[in-house]
N, C-alpha and C positions, 0 to 999 in steps of 0.2 A: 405342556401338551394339552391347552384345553380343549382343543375337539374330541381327542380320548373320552376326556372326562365329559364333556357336552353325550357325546355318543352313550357312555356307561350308565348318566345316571338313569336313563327310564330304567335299563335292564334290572340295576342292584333296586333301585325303589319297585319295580315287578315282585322282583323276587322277597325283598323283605316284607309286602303286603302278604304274601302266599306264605311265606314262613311266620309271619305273626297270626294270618288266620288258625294256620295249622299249630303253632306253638313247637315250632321245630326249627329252631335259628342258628343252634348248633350242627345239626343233621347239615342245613344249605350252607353253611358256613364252610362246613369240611368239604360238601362237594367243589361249593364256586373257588376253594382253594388248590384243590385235587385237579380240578380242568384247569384252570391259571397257571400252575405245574406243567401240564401236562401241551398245552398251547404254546409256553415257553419256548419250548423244544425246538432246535432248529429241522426237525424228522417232521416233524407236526408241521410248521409250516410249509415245510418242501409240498407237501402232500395236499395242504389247503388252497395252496395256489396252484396244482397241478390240475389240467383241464378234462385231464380222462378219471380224474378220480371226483366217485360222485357224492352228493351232499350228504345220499342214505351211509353212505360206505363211511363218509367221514364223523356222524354221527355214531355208527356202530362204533368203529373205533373208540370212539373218544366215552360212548358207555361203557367198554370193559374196561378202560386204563381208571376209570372211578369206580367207587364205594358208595351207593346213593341207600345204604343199610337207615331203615323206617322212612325213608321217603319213598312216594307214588313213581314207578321207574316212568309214567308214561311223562309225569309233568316235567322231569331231566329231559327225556328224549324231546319233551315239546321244545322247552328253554333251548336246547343244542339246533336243535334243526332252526329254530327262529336266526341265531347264532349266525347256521353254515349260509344258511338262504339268503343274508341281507350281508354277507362278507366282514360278521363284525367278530370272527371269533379273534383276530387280534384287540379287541377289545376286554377281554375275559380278566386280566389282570386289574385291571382299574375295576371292571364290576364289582369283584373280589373285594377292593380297598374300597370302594363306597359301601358295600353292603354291610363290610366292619364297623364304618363311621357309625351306619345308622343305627347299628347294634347295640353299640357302644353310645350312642348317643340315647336309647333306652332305657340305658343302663346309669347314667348321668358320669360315665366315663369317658374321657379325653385323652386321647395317647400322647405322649409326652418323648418326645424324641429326645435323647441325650448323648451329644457328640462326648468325648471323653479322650486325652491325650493316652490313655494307659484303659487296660481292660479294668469294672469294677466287678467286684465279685459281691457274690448275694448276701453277707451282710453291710458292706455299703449300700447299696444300693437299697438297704432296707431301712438305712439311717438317712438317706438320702430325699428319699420319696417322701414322708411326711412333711420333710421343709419346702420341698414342691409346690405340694401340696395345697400347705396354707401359702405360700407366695402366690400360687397362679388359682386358687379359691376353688377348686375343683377334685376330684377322686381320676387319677391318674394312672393309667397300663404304660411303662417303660417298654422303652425301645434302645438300647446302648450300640454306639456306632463307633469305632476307634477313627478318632481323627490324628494325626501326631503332629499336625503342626498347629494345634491347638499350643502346646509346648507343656502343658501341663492345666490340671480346673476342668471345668465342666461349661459347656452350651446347652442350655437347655430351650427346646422350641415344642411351643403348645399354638398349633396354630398361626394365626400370625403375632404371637407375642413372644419374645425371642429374650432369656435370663443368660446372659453371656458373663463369666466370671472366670474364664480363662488368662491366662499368663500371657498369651499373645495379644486379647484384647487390651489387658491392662497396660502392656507393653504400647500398645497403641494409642493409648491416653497419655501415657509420661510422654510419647513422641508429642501429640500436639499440644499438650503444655507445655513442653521447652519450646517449639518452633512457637510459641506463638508471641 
């Protein structure tokens, strides 16, 4: 979906400019995840695409259903209303995830997606992560996703650089070495 993301990134780079002046990254963090939430909703959308319900109305709403606790309420209600007015609040989730990147990308952190045939639990995962790590030469936030027909091992995806060590992949290598 990159018009999403085409759409998203002025909004997360707006707002990460306004939370690095301010030094409040967590504050907008928790909001743009609280509305992403809240946008989700299939209520939320009935109501955004309804014609008699208005942009103020939809704004109210969507300020009580968040927490904008030490941020300025007027610059939420500005961010919402810009939102309701140009029809981009389905766009709120992807803001969300750019605004992370950029966070994380201050932070010299890169999230590290890892599919997994079986759940790992927090001391794997703790033994895990430093060999990551130094593989993919970076400081890395886990993300664990059950896949099961992984069949057992780990996928590991940073970006576009993809550590695949799974029993299905290697299943997939002895196949095109016999056929070959």
């Amino acid at each position: 979906m990159a018009e999403l993301a085409t759409i998203a990134r002025p909004y997360a780079e707006a707002i990460f400019q306004v939370a690095s002046d301010q030094k409040q990254f967590a504050q907008w963090g928790e909001v743009l995840n609280n509305l992403a939430l809240a946008c989700d909703t299939d209520e939320l959308k009935l109501l955004a695409n309804d014609p008699k319900v208005l942009g103020e109305q939809l704004v109210g709403l969507l300020m009580s259903v968040t927490k904008s606790d030490g941020l300025p309420t007027e610059a939420v209600k500005r961010f919402l209303a810009e939102l309701v007015e140009y029809g981009r609040l389905s766009a709120l989730s992807e803001v969300a995830k750019q605004y992370r990147v950029l966070c994380d990308a201050t932070n010299d952190v890169t999230e590290v997606l890892i599919y997994s045939a079986y759940p790992i639990g927090d001391a794997e995962l703790a033994q895990l992560l430093p060999v990551l790590e130094k593989r993919f030469g970076r400081k890395l936030k886990p993300q664990v996703q059950i896949d099961e027909s992984l069949i057992g091992g780990i996928c590991a995806v940073v970006g576009d650089d993809t550590l695949d060590m799974s029993v299905k992949a290697r299943l997939e290598q002895m196949k095109v070495a016999l056929m070959a």
